[in-house]
C-alpha positions as CSV (number, residue, x, y, z in Angstrom):
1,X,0.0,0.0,0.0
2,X,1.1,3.5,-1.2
3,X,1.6,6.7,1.1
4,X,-1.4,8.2,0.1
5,X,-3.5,5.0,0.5
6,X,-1.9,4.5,4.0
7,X,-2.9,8.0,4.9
8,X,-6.5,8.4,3.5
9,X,-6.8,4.4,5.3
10,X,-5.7,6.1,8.3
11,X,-8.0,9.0,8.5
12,X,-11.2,7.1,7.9
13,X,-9.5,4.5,10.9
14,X,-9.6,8.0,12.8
15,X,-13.0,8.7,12.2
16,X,-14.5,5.7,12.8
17,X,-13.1,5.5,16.2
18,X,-13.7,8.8,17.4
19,X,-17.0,9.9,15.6
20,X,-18.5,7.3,13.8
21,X,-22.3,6.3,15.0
22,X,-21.8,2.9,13.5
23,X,-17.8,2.4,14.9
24,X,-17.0,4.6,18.0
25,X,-17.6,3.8,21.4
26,X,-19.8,6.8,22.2
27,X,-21.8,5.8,18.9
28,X,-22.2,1.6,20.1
29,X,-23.8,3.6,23.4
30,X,-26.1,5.6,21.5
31,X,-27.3,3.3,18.5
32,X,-26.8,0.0,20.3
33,X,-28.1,-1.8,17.2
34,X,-25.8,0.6,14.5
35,X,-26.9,3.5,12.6
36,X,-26.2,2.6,9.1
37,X,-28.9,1.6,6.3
38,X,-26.5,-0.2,4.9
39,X,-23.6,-3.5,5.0
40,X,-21.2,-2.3,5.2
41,X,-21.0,1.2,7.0
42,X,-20.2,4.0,5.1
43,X,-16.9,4.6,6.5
44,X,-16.3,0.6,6.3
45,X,-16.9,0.9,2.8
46,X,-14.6,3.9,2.1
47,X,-12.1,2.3,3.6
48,X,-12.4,-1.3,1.1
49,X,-12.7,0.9,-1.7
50,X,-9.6,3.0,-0.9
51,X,-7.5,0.0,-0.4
52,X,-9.0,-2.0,-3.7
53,X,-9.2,0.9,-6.1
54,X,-7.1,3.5,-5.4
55,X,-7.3,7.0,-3.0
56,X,-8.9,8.8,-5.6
57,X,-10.9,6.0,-7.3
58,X,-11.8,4.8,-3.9
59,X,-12.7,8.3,-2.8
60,X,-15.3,9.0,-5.2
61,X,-16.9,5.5,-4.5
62,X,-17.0,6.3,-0.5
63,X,-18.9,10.1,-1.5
64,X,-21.2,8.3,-3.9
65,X,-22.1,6.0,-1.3
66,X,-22.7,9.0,1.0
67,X,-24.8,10.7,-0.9
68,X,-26.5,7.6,-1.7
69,X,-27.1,7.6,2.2
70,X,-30.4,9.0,3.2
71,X,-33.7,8.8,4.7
72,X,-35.3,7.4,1.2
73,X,-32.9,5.1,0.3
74,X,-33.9,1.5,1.2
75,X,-30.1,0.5,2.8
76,X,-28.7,-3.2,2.2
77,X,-25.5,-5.2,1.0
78,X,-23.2,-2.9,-0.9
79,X,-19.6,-4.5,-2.0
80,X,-17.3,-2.1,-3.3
């Protein structure tokens, strides 16, 4: 794995242990049964697609599956 890969890797690793509903302690005490409509997380996801495709291949995957995020989306399995 490349510099950048290591470092984008490492800042979604940040966030999902500090802020992350779905990943971060405060967030297992406040949605017990996770947060995210879909498997896996959003961050979770980021992170696969950042270390298959590429930081800025795997980048725009993670944002499109953010935006792909909301209240009218029906959630589910979602390889990257």
């Amino acid at each position: 794995m490349q510099l950048p890969q290591r470092l984008a890797v490492g800042v979604i690793s940040l966030y999902q242990r500090c802020i992350s509903p779905d990943h971060s302690r405060v967030g297992r005490w406040v949605f017990p049964n996770g947060y995210c409509r879909y498997f896996p997380s959003c961050s979770a996801y980021a992170r696969q697609a950042v270390t298959r495709y590429g930081v800025v291949r795997g980048a725009l995957r993670g944002v499109w599956r953010v935006l792909r995020c909301n209240p009218w989306s029906h959630g589910g399995v979602d390889e990257p």
